[in-house]
C-alpha positions as CSV (number, residue, x, y, z in Angstrom):
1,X,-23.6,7.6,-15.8
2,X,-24.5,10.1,-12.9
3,X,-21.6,11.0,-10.8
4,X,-22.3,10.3,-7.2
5,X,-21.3,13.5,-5.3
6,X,-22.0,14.3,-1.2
7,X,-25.3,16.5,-2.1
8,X,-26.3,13.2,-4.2
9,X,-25.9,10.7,-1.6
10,X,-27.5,12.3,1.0
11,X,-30.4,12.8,-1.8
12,X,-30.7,9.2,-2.8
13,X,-30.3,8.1,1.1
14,X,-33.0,10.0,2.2
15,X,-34.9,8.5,-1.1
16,X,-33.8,4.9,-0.2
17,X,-34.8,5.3,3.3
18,X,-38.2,6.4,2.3
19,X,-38.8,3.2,0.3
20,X,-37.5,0.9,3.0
21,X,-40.4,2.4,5.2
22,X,-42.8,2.0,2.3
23,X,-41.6,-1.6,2.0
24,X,-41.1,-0.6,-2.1
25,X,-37.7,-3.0,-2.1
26,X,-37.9,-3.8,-5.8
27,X,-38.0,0.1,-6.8
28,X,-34.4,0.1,-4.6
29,X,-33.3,-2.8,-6.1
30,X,-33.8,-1.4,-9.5
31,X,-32.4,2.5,-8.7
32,X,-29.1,0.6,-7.3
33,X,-28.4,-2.2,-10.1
34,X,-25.8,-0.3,-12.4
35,X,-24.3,2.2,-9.8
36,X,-20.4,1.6,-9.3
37,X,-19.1,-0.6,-6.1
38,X,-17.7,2.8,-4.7
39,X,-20.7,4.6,-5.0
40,X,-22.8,1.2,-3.8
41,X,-21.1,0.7,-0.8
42,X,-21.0,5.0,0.0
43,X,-24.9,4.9,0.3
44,X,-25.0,1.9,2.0
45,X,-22.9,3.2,4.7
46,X,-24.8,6.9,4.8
47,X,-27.9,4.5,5.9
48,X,-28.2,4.9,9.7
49,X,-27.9,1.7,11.3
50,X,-31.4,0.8,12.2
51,X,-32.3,0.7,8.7
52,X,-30.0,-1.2,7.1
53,X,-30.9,-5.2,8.3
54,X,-34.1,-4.6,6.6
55,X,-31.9,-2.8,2.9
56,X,-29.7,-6.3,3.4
57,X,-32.2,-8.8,3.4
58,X,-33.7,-7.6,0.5
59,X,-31.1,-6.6,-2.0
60,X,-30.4,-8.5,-4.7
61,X,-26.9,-10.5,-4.2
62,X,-25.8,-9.1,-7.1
63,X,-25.8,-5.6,-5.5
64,X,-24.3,-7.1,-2.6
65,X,-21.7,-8.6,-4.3
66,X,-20.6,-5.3,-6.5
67,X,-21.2,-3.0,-2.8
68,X,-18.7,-5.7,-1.1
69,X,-15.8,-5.4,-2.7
70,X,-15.5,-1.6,-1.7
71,X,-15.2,-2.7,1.9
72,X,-12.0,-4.2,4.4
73,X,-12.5,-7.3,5.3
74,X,-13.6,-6.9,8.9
75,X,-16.6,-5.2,7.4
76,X,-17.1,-8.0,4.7
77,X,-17.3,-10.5,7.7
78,X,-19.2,-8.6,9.3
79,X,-21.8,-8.0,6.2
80,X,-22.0,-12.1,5.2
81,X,-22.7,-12.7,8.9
82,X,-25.8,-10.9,9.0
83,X,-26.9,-11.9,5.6
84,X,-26.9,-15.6,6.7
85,X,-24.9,-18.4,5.2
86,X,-27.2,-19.6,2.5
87,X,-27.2,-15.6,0.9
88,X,-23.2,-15.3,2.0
89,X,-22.5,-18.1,-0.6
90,X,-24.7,-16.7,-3.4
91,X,-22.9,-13.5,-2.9
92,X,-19.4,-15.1,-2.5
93,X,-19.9,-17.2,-5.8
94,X,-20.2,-13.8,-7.9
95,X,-17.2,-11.9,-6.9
96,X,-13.8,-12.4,-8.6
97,X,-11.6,-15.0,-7.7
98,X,-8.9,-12.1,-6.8
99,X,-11.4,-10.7,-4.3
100,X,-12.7,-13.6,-3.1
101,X,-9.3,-15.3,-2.0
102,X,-8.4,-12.2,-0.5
103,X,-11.7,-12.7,1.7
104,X,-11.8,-16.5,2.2
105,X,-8.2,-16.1,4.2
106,X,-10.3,-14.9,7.2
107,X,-12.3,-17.5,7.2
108,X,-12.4,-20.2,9.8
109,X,-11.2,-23.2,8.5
110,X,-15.3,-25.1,8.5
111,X,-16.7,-22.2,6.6
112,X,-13.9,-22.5,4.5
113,X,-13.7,-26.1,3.7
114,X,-17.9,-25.8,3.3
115,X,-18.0,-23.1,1.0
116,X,-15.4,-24.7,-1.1
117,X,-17.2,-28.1,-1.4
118,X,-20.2,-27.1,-2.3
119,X,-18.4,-24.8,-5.5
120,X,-17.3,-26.0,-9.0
121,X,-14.5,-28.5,-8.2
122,X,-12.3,-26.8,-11.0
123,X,-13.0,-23.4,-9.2
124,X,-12.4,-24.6,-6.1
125,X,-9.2,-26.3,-6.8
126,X,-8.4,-22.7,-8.3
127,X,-9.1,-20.9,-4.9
128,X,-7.0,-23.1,-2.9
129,X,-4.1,-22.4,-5.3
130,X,-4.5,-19.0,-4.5
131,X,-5.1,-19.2,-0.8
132,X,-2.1,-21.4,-0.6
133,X,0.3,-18.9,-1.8
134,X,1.2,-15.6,1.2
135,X,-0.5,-13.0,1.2
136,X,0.5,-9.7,-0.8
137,X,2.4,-11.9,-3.7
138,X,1.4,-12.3,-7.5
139,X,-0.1,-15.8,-6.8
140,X,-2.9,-14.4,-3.7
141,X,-3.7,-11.4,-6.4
142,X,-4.0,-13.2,-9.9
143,X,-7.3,-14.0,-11.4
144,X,-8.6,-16.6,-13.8
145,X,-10.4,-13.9,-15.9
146,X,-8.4,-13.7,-19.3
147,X,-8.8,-14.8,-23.0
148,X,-5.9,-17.2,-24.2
149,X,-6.0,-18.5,-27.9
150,X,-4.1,-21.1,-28.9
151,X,-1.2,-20.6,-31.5
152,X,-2.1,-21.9,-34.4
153,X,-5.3,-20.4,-34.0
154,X,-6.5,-18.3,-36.7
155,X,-7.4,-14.8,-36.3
156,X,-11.0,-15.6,-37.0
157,X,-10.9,-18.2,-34.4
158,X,-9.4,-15.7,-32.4
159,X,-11.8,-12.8,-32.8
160,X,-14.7,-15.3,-32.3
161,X,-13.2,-17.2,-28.9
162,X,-12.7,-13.2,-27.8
163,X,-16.6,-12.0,-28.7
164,X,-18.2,-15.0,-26.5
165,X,-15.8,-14.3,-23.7
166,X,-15.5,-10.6,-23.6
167,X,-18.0,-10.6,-20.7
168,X,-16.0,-12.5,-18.6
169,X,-12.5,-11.7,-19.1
170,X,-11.1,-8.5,-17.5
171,X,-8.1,-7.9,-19.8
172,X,-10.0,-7.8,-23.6
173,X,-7.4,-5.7,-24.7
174,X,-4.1,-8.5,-24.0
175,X,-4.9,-11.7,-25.1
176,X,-2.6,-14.5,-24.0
177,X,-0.8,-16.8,-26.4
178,X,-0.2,-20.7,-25.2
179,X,1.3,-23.4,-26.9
180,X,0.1,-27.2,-26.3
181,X,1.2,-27.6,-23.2
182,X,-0.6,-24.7,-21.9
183,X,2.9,-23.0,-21.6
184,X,2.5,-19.3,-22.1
185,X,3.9,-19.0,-26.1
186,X,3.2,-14.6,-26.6
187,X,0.5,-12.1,-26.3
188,X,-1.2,-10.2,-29.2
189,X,-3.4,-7.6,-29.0
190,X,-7.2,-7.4,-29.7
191,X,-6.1,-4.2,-32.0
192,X,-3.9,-6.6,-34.3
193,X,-6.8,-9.5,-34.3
194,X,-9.0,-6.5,-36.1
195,X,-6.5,-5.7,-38.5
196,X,-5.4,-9.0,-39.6
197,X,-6.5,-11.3,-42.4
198,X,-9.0,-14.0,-40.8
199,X,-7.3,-16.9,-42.1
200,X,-3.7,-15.6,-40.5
201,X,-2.2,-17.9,-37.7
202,X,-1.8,-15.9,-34.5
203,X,1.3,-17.3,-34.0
204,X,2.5,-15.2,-37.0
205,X,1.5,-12.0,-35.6
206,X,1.9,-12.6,-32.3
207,X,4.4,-10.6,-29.8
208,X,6.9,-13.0,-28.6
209,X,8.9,-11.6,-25.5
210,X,6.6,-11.3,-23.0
211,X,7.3,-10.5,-19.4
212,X,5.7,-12.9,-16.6
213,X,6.5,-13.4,-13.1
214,X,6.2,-16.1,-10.7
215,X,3.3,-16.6,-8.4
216,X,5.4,-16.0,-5.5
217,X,6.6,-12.7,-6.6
218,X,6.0,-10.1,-3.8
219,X,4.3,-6.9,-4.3
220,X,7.3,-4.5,-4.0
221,X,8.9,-6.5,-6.6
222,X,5.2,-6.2,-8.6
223,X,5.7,-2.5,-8.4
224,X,8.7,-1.9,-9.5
225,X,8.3,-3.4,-12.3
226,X,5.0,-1.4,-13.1
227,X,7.3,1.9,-12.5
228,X,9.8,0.4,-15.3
229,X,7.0,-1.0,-17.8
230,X,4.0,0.0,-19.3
231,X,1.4,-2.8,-18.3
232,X,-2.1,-3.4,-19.1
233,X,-1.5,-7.1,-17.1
234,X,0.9,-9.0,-15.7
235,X,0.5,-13.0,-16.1
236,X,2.0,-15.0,-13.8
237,X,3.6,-18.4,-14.8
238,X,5.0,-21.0,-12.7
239,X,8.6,-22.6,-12.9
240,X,7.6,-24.2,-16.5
241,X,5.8,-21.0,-18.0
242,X,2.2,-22.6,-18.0
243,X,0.1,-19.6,-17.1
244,X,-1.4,-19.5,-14.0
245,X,-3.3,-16.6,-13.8
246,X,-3.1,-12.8,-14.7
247,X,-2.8,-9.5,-12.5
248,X,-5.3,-7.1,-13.9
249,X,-4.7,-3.5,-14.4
250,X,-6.9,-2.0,-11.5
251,X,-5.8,-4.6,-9.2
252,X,-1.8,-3.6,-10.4
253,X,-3.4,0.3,-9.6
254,X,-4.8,-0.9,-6.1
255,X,-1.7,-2.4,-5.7
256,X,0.2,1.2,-6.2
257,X,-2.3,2.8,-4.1
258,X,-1.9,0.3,-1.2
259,X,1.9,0.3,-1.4
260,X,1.9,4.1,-0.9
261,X,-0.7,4.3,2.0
262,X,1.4,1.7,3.6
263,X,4.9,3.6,3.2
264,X,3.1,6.7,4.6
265,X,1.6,4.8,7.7
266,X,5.2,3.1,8.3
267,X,7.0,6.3,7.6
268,X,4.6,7.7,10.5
269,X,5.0,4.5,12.4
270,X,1.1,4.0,12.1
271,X,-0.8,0.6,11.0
272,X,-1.8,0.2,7.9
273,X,-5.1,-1.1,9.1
274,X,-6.2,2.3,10.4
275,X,-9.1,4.5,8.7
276,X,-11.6,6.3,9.4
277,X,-14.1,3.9,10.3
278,X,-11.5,2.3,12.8
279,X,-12.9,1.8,16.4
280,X,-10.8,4.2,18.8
281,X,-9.7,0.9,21.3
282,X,-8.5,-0.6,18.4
283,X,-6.9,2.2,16.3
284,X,-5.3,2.7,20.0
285,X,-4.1,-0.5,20.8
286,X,-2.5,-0.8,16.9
287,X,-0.5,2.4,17.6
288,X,0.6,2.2,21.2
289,X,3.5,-0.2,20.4
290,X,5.7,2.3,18.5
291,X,5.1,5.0,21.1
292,X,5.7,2.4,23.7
293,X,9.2,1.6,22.4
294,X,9.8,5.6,21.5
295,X,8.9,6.7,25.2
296,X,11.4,4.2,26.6
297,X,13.9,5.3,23.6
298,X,12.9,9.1,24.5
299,X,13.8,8.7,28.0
300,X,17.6,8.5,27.2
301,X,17.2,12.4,26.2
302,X,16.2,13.3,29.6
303,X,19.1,11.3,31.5
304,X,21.7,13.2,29.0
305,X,20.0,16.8,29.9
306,X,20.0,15.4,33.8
307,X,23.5,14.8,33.3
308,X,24.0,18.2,31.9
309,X,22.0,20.1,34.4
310,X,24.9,22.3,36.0
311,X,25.4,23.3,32.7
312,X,22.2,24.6,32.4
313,X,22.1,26.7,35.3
314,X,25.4,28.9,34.2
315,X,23.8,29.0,30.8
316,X,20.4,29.3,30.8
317,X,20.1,30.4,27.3
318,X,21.4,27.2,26.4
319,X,17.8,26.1,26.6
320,X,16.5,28.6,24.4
321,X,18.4,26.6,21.3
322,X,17.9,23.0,22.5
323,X,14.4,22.6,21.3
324,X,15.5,23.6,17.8
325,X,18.9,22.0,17.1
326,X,16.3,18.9,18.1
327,X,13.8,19.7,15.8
328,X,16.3,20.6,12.2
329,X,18.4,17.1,12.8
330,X,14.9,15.3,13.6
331,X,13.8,17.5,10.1
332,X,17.4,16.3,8.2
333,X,17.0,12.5,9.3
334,X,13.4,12.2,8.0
335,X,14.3,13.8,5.0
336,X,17.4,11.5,4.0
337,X,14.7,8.7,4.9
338,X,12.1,9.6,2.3
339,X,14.7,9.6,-0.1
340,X,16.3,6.3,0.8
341,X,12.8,4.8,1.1
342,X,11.5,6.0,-2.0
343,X,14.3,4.7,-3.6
344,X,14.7,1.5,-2.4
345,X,11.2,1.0,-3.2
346,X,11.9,1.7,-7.1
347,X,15.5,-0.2,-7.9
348,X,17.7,-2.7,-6.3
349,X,20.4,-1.4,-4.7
350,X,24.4,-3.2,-4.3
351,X,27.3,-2.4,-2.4
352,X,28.1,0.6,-5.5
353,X,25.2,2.3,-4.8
354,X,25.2,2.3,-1.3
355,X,28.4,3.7,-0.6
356,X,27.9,6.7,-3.7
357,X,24.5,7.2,-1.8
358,X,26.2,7.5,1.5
359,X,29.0,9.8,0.3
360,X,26.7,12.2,-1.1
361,X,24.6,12.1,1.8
362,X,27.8,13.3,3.6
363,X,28.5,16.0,1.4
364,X,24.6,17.1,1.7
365,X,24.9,16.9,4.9
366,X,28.2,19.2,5.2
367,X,26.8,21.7,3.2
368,X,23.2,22.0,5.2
369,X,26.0,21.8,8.4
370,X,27.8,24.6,7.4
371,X,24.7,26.9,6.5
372,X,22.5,26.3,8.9
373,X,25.1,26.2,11.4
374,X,26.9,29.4,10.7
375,X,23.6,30.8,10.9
376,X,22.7,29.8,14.0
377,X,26.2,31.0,15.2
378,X,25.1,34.5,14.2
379,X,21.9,34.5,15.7
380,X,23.0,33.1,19.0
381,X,26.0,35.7,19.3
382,X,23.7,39.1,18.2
383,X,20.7,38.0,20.4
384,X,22.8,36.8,23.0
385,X,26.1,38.8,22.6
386,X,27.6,35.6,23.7
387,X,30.5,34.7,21.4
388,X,31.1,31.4,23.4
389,X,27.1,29.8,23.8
390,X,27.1,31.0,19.5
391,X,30.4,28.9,19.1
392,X,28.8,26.0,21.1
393,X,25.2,26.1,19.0
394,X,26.7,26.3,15.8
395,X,28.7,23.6,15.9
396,X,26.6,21.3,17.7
397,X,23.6,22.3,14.9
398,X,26.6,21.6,12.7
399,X,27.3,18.0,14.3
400,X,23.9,16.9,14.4
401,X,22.6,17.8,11.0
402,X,25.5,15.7,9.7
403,X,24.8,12.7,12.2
404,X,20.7,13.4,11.7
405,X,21.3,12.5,7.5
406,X,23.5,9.9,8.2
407,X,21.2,8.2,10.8
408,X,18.5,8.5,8.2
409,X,20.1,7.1,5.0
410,X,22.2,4.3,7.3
411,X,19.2,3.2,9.5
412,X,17.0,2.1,6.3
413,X,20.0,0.3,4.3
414,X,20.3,-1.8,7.1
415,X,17.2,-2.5,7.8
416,X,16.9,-3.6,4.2
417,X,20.0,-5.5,4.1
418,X,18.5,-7.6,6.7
419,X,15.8,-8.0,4.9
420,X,13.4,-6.1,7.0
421,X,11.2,-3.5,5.4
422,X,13.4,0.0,5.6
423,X,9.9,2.0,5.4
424,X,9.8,0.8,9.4
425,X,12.6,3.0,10.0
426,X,9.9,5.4,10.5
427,X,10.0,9.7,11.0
428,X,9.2,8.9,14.4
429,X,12.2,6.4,15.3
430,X,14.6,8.3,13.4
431,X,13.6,12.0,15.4
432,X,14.0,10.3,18.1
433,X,17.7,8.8,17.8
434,X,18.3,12.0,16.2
435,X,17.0,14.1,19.4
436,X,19.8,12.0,21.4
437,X,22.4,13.0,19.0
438,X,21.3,16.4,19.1
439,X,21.3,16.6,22.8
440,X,24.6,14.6,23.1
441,X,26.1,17.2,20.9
442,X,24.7,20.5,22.6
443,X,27.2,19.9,25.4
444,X,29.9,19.3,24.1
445,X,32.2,20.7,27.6
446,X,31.0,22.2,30.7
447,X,30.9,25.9,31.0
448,X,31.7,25.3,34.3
449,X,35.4,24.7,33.6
C-alpha cells in the first residue's frame, strides 16, 4: 500500500480536482476505495473549499464513512449536515459502534431519537447503552465487534464460528470465552485454536483469569492498567460478569494518545479542544479563562514590588536579580509538577507515599537551594562587589526554590485528594504562585534600616 506523503497529496489533489471538473466521479471513487481514514480525510481537506460540495455528493458512503472517523466532531456535524439526512444515516450505519456513540452525543435529541428508530432494534438498544454511560469511561468506548465461543465448544466449532466472523470482529487474535449465562468464563487465543485437536473443548484449553473492568471505569483508571499489562483488549463486564462489550487495541492506543495531549494542554493551561484547524474567536475565547484568573493572581506581584519600592531606589541592582530568582522557582515548581502528575497518572497514591514523596521533594529542594543559591551569592557579590545585596539574593533564590518544589508537588496532591484532576495545577498557575513567593522572599528587610 502507497504511503501517502505531502508531495503525494498535493499530487493526487490536483488529480482529484481535475476529475471533479471533468465530472469522472466513479474514476475518484475507485482511486479513493482502499486508501486509509487518515490519508482519506488528509486529501479531502487539501481540496479547496469550492470543490468539495460537488467530491461529497458523489462519493461513495463507504468512503465517507472510513474519511469520517479521522475528523472531531464539530467537523463530523458539520460533514453529515451538508450530505443531507438520507446520506448521513447510510454513512452513520457503517461506522463502529465505538465511533458512532461518540458522535451521536452531539446530536439533538430528534435526530437522535430518528436515527435510532429507524436502526436494527438490537443495535439500537446497544447504542443507547453506550450513550447512557459518561463520556471518556469503558462503557462510551466499548464495541460490540468480538468473537465469543461458547465453553463447551469444540475447537473445530471454534475455528469455524472465527472464519465466518473474522470480517467483523476487531480483536481476531482474543477470543472471548462465556458460559450459559453469557457470563464471561476465559479467553483463548486464535494461536491455541490452531494448535489444538478439533474435537478438544475450549473450556480445556482455555485461559481462566482474565482481567475485565466495569463499564463505568474511567479512562485514567483504563490507562493505568494498559501501563501495568500487556493488552491486546480489554472487555468490559457489568456487576455479574456478562460481557458487555470490548475496548479494542487502537481505541486503548487513542486512548494513550488523548490522555497525553490532554495532560500537555492542562499542564499549559490550554483546552484540549484546540488544534490547528481551530477558529481564532474560539481557540481565544477557550483560553482566556486561565489567563483571566492568572492576570488577577499576577497582580498580587506588583502590589508586593509597590510595597517594596523604597527598597528599590537604595538598591537598584536589586532589580537586576528579580526577573531571575522569578524565573528558577517558576522553573523548580513546574518541574516537581511533571513529576507528581506523571505519577499520579500511573499508580495510586496513600498517605505513605505522599509524605515519602514530599520529604524527598524537601531534600531536592535543599540541595538545588543550596547550589543554586550559593551561586547566585557569588555572582551577585563579584559583579556587584556588594557583600550585603549577594547575602540577600542568595538566600531568597535559596527560599524560593524550596517553596517553588514544594508548591509544585503540594498543589497537585490536593488537588487530587479532592478529587479534581491535579494535571489543572498547570505550569502556568504554579509560576505564577511561585513568582509571589519569589518576590515575597527578595525583600526580606529594608535596606533602608
Amino acid at each position: 500500500m502507497e504511503v501517502l506523503t505531502l508531495k503525494n497529496i498535493e499530487k493526487d489533489t490536483l488529480l482529484i480536482v481535475e476529475m471533479l471538473k471533468e465530472e469522472k466521479y466513479q474514476e475518484i471513487n475507485d482511486m479513493l476505495t482502499g486508501k486509509r481514514p487518515y490519508d482519506l480525510a488528509s486529501l479531502f481537506q487539501s481540496i479547496p473549499d469550492k470543490h468539495r460540495a460537488a467530491m461529497l455528493e458523489h462519493l461513495d458512503e463507504a468512503v465517507i464513512a472510513s474519511m469520517i472517523t479521522r475528523f472531531n466532531h464539530m467537523n463530523q456535524l458539520e460533514l453529515l449536515g451538508k450530505v443531507g439526512p438520507v446520506r448521513a444515516n447510510k454513512i452513520l450505519s457503517l461506522l463502529d459502534t465505538d465511533v458512532l456513540s461518540s458522535l451521536l452525543r452531539h446530536f439533538p435529541k430528534t435526530d437522535l431519537d430518528r436515527f435510532l428508530s429507524e436502526m436494527n432494534e438490537e443495535k439500537a438498544r446497544y447504542l443507547q447503552e453506550m450513550i447512557s454511560y459518561p463520556p471518556n469511561t469503558a462503557g462510551s468506548m466499548m464495541t460490540d465487534r468480538y468473537l465469543s465461543v461458547h465453553l463447551h465448544d469444540t475447537v473445530a466449532e471454534a475455528v469455524e464460528k472465527a472464519k465466518v466472523h473474522a470480517v467483523y470482529s476487531e480483536t481476531l487474535f482474543l477470543i472471548y470465552v462465556l458460559d450459559e449465562t453469557g457470563k464471561l468464563a476465559g479467553t483463548v487465543s486464535y494461536r491455541d485454536l490452531v494448535i489444538a485437536e478439533g474435537n478438544e473443548i475450549i473450556e480445556n484449553i482455555m485461559f481462566r483469569q482474565v482481567l475485565s473492568v466495569s463499564p463505568n471505569t474511567k479512562k485514567t483508571e483504563i490507562h493505568r492498567l494498559l501501563q501495568k499489562y500487556d493488552f491486546s483488549a480489554i472487555p468490559v463486564a457489568d456487576a455479574e460478569n456478562r460481557l458487555l462489550g470490548v475496548i479494542a487495541f487502537d481505541d486503548m492506543m487513542q486512548l494513550v494518545i488523548q490522555e497525553t495531549n490532554e495532560d500537555i494542554g492542562k499542564l499549559a493551561a490550554v483546552d484540549k479542544e484546540i488544534d490547528f484547524d481551530t477558529k481564532p474567536a474560539i481557540a481565544a475565547k477557550r483560553r482566556l479563562p486561565w489567563l483571566i484568573i492568572l492576570l488577577f493572581i499576577g497582580l498580587v506581584s506588583g502590589n508586593i514590588i509597590s510595597a517594596f519600592e523604597e527598597t528599590l531606589e537604595q538598591a537598584v541592582a536589586l532589580a537586576f536579580f528579580m526577573p531571575l530568582i522569578a524565573g528558577m522557582t517558576g522553573n523548580t515548581g513546574t518541574q516537581s509538577l511533571a513529576v507528581v502528575v506523571r505519577g499520579l497518572s500511573e499508580q495510586d497514591i496513600d498517605g505513605k507515599t505522599i509524605i515519602k514523596l514530599i520529604l524527598r521533594e524537601c531534600k531536592v529542594s535543599l540541595l538545588i537551594g543550596l547550589v543554586c543559591g550559593g551561586m547566585i551569592f557569588l555572582i551577585a557579590f563579584i559583579w556587584q562587589g556588594n557583600m550585603y545585596l549577594g547575602i540577600v539574593v542568595g538566600s531568597s533564590l535559596f527560599l524560593t526554590l524550596i517553596l517553588g518544589t514544594l508548591a509544585g508537588t503540594i498543589v497537585p496532591l490536593i488537588l487530587d485528594k479532592f478529587n479534581f484532576d491535579p494535571a489543572v495545577a498547570s505550569g502556568p498557575l504554579i509560576t505564577t504562585v511561585n513568582d509571589i513567593f519569589s518576590l515575597s522572599c527578595t525583600f526580606p528587610s529594608r535596606l533602608s534600616s
